[in-house]
PQR file with spaces between the fields and no chain letter, atoms N, CA, C, O and H, PARSE charges and radii, in Angstrom:
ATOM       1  N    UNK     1     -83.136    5.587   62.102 -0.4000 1.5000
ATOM       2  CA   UNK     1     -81.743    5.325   61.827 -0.0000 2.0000
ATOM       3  C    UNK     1     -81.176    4.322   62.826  0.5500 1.7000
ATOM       4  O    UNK     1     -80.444    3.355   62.612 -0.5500 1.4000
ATOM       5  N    UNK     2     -81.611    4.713   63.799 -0.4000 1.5000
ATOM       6  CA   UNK     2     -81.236    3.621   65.207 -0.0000 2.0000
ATOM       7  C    UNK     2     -81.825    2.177   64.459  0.5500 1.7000
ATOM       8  O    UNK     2     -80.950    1.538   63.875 -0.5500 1.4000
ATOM       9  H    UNK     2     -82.205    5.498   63.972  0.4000 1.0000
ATOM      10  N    UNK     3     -82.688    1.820   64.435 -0.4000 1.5000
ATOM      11  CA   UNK     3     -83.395    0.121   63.930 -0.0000 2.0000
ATOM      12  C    UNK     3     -82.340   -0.236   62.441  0.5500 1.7000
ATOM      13  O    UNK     3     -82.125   -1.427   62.216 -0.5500 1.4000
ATOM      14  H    UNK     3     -83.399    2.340   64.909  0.4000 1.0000
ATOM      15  N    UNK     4     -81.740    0.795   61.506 -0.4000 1.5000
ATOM      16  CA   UNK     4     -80.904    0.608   60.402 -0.0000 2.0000
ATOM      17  C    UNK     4     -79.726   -0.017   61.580  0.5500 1.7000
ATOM      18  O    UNK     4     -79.452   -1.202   61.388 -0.5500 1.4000
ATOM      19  H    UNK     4     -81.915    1.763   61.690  0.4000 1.0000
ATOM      20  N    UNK     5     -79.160    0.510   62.518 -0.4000 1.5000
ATOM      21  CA   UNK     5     -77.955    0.554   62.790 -0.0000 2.0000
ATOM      22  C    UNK     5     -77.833   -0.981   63.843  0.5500 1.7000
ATOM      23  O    UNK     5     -76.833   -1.695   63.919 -0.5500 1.4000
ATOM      24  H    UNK     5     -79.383    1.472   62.674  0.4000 1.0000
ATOM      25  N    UNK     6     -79.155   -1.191   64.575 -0.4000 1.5000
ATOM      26  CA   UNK     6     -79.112   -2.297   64.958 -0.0000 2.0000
ATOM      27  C    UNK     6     -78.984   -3.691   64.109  0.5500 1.7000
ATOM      28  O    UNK     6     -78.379   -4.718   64.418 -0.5500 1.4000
ATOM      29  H    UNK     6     -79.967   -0.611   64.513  0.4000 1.0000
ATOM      30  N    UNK     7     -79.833   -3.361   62.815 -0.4000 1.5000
ATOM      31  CA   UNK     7     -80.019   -4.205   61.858 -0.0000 2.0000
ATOM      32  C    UNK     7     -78.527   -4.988   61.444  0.5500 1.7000
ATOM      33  O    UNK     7     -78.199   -6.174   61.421 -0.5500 1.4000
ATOM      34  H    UNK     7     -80.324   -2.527   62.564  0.4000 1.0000
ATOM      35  N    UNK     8     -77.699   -3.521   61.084 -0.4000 1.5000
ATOM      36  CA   UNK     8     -76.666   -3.992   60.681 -0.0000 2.0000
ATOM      37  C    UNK     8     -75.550   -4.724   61.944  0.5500 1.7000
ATOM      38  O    UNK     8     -74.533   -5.298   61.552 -0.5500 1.4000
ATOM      39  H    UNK     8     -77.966   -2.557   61.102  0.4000 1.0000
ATOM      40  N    UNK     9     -75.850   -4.635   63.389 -0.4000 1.5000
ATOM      41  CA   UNK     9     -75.434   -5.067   64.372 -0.0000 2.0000
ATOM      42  C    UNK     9     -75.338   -6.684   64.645  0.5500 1.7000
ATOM      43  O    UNK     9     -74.504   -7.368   65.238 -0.5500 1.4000
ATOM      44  H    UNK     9     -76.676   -4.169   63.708  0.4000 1.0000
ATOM      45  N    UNK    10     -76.542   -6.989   63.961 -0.4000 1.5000
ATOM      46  CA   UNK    10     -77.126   -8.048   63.925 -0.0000 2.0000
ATOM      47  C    UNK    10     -76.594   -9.171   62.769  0.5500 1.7000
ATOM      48  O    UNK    10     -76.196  -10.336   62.812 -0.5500 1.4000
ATOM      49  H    UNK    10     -77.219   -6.433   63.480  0.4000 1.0000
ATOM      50  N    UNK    11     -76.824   -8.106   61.659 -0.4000 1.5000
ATOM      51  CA   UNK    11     -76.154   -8.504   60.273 -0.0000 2.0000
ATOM      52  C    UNK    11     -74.694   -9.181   60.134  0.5500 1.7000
ATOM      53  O    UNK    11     -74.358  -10.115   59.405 -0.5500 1.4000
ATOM      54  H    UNK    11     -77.147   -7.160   61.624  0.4000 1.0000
ATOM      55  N    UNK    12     -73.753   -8.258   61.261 -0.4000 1.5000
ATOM      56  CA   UNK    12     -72.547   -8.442   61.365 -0.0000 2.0000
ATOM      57  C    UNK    12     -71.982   -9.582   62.353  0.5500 1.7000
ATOM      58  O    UNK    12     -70.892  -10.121   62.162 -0.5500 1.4000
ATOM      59  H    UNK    12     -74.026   -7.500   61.853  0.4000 1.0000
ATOM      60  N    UNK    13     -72.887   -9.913   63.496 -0.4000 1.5000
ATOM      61  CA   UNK    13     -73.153  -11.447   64.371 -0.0000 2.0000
ATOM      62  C    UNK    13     -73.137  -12.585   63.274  0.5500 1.7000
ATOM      63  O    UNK    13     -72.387  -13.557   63.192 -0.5500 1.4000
ATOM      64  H    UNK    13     -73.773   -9.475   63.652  0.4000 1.0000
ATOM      65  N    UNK    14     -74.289  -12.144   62.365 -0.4000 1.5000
ATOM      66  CA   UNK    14     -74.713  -13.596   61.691 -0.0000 2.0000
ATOM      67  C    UNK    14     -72.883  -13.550   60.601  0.5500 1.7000
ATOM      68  O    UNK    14     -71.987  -14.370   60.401 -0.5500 1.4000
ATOM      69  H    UNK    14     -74.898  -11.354   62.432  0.4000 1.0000
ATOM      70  N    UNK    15     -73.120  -12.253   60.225 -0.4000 1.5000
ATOM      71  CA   UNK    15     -71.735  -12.873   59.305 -0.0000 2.0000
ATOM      72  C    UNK    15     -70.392  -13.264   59.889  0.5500 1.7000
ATOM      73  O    UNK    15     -69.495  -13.603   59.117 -0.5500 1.4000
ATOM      74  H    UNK    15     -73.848  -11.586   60.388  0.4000 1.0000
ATOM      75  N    UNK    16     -70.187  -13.241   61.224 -0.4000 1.5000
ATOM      76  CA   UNK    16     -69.056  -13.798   61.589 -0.0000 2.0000
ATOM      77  C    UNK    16     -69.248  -15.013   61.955  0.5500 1.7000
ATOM      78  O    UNK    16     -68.345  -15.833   61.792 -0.5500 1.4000
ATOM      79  H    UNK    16     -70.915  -12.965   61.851  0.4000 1.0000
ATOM      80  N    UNK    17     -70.474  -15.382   62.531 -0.4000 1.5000
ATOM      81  CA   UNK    17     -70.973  -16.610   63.086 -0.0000 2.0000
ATOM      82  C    UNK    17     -70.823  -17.773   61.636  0.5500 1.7000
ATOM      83  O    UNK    17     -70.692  -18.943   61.998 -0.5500 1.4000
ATOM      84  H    UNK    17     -71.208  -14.715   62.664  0.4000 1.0000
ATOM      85  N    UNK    18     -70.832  -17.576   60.270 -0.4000 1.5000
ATOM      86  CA   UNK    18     -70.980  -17.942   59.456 -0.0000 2.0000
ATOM      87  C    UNK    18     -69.397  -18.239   58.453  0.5500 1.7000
ATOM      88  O    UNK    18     -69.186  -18.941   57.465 -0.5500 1.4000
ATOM      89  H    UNK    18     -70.939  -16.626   59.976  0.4000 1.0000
ATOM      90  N    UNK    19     -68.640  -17.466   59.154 -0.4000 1.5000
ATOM      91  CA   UNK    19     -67.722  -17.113   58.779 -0.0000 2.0000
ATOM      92  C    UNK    19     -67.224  -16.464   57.472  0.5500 1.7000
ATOM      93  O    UNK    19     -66.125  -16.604   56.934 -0.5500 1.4000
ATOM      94  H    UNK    19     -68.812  -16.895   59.957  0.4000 1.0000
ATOM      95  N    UNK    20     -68.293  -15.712   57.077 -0.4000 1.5000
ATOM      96  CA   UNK    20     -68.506  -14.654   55.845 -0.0000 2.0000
ATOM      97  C    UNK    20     -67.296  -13.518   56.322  0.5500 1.7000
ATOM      98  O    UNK    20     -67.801  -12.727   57.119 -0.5500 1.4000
ATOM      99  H    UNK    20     -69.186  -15.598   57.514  0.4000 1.0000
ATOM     100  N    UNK    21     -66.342  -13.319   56.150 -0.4000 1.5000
ATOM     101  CA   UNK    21     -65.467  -12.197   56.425 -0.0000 2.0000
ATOM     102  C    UNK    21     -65.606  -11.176   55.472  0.5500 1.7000
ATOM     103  O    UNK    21     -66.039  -10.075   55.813 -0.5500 1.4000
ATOM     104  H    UNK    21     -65.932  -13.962   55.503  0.4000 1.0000
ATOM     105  N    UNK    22     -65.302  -11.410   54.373 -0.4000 1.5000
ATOM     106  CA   UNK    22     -66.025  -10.425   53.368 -0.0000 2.0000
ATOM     107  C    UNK    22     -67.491   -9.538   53.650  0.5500 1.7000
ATOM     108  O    UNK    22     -67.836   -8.357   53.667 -0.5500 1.4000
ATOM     109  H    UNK    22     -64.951  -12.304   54.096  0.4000 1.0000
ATOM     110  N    UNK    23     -67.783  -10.170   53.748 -0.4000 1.5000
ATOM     111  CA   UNK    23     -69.576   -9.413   54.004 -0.0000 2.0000
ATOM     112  C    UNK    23     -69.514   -9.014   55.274  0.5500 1.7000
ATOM     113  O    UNK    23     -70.251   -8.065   55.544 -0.5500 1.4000
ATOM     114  H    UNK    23     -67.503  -11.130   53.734  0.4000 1.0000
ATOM     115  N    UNK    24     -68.504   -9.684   56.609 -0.4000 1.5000
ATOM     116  CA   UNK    24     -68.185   -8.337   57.976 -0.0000 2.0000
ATOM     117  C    UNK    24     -67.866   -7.575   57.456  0.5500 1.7000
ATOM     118  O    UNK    24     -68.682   -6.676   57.660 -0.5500 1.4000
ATOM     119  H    UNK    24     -67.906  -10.455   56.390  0.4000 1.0000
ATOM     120  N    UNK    25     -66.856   -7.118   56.580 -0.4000 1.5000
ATOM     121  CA   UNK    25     -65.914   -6.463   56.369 -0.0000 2.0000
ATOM     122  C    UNK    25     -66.457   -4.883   55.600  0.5500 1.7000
ATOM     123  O    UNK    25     -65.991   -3.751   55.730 -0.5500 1.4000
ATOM     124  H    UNK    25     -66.193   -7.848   56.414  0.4000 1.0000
ATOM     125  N    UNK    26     -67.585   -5.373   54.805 -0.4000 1.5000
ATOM     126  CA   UNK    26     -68.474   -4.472   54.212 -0.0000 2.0000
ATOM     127  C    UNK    26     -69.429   -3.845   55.189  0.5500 1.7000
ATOM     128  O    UNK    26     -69.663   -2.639   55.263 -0.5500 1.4000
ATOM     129  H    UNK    26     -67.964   -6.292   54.699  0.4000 1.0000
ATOM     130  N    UNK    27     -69.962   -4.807   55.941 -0.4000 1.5000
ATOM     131  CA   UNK    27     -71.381   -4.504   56.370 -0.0000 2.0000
ATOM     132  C    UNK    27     -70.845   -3.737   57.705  0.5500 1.7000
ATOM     133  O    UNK    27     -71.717   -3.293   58.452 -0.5500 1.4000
ATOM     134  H    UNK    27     -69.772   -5.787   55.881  0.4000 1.0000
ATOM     135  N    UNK    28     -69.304   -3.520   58.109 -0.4000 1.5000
ATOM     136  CA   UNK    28     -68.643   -2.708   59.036 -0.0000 2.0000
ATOM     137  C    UNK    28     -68.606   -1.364   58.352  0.5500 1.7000
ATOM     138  O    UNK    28     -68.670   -0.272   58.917 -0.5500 1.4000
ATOM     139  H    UNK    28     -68.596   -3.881   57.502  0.4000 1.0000
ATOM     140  N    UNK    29     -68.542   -1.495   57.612 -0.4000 1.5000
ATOM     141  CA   UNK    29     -68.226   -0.033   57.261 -0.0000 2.0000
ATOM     142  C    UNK    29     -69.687    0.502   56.565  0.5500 1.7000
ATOM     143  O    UNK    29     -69.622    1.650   56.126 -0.5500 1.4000
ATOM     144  H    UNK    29     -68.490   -2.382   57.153  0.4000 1.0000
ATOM     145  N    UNK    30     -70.563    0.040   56.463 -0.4000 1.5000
ATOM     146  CA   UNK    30     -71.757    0.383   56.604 -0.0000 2.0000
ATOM     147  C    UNK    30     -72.666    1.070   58.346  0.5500 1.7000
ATOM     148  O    UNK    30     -73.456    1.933   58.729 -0.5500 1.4000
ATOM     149  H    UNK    30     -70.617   -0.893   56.820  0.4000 1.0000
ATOM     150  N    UNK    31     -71.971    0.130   58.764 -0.4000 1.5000
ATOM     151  CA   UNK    31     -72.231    0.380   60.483 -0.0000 2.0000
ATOM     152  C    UNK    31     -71.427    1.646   60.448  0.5500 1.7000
ATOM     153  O    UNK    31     -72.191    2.596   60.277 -0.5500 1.4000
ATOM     154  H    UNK    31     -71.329   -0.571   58.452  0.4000 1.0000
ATOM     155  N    UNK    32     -70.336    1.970   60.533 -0.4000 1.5000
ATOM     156  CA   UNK    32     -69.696    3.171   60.664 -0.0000 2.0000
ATOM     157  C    UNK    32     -70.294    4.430   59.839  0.5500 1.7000
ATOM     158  O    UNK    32     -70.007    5.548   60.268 -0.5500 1.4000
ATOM     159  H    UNK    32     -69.715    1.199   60.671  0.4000 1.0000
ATOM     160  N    UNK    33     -71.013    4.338   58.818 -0.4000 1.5000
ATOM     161  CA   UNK    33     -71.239    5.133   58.216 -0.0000 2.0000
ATOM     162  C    UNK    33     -72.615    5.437   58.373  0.5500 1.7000
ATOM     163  O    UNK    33     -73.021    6.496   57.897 -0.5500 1.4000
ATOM     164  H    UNK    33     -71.246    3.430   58.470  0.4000 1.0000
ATOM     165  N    UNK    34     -73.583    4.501   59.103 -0.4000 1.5000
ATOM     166  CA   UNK    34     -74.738    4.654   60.079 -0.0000 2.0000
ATOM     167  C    UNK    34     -74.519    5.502   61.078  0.5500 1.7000
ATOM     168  O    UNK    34     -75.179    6.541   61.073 -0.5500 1.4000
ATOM     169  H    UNK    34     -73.254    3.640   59.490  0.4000 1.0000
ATOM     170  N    UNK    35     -73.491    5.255   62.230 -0.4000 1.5000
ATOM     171  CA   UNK    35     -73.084    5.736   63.335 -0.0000 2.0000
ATOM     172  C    UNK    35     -72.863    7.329   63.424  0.5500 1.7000
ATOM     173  O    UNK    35     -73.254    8.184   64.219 -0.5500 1.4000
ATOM     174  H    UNK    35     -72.954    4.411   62.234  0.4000 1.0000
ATOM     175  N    UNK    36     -71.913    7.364   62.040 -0.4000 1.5000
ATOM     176  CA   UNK    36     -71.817    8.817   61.469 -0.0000 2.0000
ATOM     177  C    UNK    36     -72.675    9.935   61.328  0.5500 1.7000
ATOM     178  O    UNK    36     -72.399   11.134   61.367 -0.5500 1.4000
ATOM     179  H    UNK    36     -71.595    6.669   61.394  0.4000 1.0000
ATOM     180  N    UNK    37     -73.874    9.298   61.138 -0.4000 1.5000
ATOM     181  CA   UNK    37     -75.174    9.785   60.343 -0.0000 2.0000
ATOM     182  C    UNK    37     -76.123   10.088   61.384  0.5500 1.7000
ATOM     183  O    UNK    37     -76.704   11.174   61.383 -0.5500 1.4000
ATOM     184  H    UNK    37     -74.098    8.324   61.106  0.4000 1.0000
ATOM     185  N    UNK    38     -76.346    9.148   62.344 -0.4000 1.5000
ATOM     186  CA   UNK    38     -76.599    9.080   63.628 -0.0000 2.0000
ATOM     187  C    UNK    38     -76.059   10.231   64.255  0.5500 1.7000
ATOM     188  O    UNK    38     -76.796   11.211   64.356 -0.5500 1.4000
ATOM     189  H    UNK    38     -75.875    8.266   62.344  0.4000 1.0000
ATOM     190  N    UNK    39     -74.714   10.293   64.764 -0.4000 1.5000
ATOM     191  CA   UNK    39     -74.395   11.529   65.061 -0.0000 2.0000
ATOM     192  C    UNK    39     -74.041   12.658   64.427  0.5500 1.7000
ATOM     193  O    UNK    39     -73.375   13.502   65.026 -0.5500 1.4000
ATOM     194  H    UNK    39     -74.115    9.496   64.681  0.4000 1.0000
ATOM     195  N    UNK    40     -74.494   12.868   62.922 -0.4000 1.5000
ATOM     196  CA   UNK    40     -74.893   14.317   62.525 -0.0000 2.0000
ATOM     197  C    UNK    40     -76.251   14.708   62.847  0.5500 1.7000
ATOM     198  O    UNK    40     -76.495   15.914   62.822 -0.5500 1.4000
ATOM     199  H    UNK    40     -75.036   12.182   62.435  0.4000 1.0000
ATOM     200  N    UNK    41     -77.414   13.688   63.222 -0.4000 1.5000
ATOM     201  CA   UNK    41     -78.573   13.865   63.042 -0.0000 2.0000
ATOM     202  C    UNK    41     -78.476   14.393   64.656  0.5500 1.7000
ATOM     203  O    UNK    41     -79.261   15.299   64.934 -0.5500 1.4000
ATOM     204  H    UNK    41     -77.216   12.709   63.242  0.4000 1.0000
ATOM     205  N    UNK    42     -77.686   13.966   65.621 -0.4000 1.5000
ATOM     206  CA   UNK    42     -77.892   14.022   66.842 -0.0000 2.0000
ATOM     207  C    UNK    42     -77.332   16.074   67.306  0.5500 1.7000
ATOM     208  O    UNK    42     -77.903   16.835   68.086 -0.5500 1.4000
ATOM     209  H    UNK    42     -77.048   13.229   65.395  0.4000 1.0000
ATOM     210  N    UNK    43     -76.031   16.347   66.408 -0.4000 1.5000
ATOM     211  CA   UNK    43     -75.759   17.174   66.490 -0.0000 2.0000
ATOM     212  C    UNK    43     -76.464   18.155   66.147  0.5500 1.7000
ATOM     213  O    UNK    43     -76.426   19.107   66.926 -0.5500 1.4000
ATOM     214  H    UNK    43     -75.568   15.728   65.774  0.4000 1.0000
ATOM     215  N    UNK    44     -77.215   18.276   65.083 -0.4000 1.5000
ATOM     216  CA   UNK    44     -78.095   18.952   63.901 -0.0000 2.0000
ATOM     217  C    UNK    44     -79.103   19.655   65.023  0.5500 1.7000
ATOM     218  O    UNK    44     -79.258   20.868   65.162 -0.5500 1.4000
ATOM     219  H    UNK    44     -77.246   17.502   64.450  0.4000 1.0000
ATOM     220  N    UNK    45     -79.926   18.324   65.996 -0.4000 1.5000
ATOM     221  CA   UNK    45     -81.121   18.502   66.744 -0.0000 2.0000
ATOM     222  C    UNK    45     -80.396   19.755   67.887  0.5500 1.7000
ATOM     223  O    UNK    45     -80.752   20.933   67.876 -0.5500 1.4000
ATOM     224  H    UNK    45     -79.800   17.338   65.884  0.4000 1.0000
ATOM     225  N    UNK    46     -79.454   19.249   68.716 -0.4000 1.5000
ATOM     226  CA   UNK    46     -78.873   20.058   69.642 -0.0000 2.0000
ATOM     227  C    UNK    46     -78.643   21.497   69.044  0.5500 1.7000
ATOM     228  O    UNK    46     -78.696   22.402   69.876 -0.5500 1.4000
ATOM     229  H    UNK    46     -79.165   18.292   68.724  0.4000 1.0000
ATOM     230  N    UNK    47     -78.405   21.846   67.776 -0.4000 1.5000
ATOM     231  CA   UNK    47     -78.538   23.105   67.227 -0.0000 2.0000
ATOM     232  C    UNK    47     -79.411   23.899   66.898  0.5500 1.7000
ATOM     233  O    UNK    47     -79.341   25.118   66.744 -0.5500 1.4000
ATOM     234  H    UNK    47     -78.362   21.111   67.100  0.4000 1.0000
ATOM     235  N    UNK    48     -80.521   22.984   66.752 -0.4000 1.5000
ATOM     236  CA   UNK    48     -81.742   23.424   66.562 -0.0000 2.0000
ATOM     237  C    UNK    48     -82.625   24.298   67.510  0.5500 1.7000
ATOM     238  O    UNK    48     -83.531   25.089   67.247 -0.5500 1.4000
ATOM     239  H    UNK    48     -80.578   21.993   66.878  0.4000 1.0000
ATOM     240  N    UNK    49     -82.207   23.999   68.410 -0.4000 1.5000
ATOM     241  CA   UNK    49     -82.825   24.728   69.492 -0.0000 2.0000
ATOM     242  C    UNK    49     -82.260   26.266   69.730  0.5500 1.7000
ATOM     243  O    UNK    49     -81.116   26.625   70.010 -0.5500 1.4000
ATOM     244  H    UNK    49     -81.471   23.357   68.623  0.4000 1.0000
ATOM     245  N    UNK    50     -83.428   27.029   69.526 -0.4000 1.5000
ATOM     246  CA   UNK    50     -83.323   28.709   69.849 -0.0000 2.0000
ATOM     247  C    UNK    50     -84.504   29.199   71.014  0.5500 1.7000
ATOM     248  O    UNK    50     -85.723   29.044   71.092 -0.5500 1.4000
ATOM     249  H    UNK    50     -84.357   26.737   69.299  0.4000 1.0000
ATOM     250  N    UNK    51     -83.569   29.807   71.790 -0.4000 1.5000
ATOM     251  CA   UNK    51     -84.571   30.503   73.028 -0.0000 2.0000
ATOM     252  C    UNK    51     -84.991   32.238   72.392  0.5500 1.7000
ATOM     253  O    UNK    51     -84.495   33.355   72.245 -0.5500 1.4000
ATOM     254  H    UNK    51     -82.579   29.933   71.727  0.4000 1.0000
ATOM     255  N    UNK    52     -85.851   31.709   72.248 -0.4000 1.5000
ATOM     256  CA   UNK    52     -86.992   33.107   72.088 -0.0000 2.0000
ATOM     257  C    UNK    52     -86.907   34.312   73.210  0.5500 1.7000
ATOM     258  O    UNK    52     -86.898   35.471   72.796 -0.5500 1.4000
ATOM     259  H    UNK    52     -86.254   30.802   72.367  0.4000 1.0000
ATOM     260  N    UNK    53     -86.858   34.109   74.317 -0.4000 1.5000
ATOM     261  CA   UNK    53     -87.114   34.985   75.537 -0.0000 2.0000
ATOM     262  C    UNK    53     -88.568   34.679   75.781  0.5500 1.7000
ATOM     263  O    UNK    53     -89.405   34.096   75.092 -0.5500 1.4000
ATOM     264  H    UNK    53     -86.865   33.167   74.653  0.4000 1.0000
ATOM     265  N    UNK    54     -88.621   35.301   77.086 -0.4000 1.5000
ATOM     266  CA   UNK    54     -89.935   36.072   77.511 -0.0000 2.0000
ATOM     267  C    UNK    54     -90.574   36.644   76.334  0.5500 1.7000
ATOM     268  O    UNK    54     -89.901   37.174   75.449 -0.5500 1.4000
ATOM     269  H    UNK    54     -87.941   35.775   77.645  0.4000 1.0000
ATOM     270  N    UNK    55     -92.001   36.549   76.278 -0.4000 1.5000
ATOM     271  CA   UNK    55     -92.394   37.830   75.719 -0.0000 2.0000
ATOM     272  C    UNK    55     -92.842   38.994   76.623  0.5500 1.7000
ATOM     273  O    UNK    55     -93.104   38.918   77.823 -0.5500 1.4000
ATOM     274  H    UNK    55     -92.547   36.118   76.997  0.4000 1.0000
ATOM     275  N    UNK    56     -92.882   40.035   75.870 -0.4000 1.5000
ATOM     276  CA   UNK    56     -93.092   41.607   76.949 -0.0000 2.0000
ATOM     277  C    UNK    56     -94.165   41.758   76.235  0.5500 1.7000
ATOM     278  O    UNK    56     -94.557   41.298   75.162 -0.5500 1.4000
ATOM     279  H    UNK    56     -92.669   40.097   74.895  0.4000 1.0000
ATOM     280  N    UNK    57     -94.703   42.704   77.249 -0.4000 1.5000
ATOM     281  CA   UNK    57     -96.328   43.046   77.167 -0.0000 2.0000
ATOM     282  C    UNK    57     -95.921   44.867   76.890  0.5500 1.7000
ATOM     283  O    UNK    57     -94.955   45.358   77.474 -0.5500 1.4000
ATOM     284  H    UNK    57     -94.386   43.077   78.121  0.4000 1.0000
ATOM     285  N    UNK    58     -96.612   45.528   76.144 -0.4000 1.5000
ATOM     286  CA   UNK    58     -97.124   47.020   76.470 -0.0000 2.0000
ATOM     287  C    UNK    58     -97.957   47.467   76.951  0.5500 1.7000
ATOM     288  O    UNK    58     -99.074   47.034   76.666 -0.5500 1.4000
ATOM     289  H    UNK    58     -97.397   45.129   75.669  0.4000 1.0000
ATOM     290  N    UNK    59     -97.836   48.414   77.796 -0.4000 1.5000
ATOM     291  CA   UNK    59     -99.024   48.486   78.727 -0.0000 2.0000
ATOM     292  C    UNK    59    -100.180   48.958   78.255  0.5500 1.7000
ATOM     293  O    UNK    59    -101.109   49.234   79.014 -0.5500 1.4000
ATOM     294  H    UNK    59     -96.929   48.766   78.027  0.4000 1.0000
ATOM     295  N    UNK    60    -100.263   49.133   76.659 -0.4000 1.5000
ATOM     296  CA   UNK    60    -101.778   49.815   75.979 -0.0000 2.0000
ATOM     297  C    UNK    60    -102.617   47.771   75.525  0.5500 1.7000
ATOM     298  O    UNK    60    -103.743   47.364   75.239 -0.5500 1.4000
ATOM     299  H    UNK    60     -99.508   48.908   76.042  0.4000 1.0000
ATOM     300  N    UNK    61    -101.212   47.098   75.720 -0.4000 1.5000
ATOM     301  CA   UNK    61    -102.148   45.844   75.076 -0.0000 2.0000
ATOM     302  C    UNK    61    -102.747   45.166   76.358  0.5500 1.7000
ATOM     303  O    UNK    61    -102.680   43.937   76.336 -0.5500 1.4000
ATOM     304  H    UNK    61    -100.297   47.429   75.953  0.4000 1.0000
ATOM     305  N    UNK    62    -103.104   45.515   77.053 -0.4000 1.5000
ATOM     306  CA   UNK    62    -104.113   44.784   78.108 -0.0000 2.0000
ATOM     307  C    UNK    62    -105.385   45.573   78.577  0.5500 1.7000
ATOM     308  O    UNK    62    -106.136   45.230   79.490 -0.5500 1.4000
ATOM     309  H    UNK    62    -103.158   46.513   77.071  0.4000 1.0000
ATOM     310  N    UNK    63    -105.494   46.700   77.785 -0.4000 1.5000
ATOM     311  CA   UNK    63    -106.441   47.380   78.011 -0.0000 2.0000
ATOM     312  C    UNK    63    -107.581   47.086   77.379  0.5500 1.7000
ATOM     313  O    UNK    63    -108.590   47.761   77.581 -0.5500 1.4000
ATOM     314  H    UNK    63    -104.884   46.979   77.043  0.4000 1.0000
């Protein structure tokens, strides 16, 4: 998603450099809606994570 979001970083240089305003204007709100996505994916991971504990032993299982 990151290389999509640069892409369009890039995308949005050439179209101002060109003076395409229309196609900034789109390809911005494509970036924003990358960024978005980006940080659901970022949030999603941080949730993902569950601590198990220790495990415990009984003292008949080492016999």
């Amino acid at each position: 998603m990151e290389e999509i979001r640069d892409n369009l970083v890039a995308r949005i240089a050439e179209a101002e450099r060109e003076g395409w305003l229309g196609k900034v204007e789109g390809l911005k709100v494509s970036l924003a809606g990358a960024e978005d996505k980006l940080a659901q994916v970022g949030r999603r991971s941080q949730k993902a994570t569950i601590s198990l504990g220790m495990p415990q032993t009984r003292s008949g299982d080492l016999e």
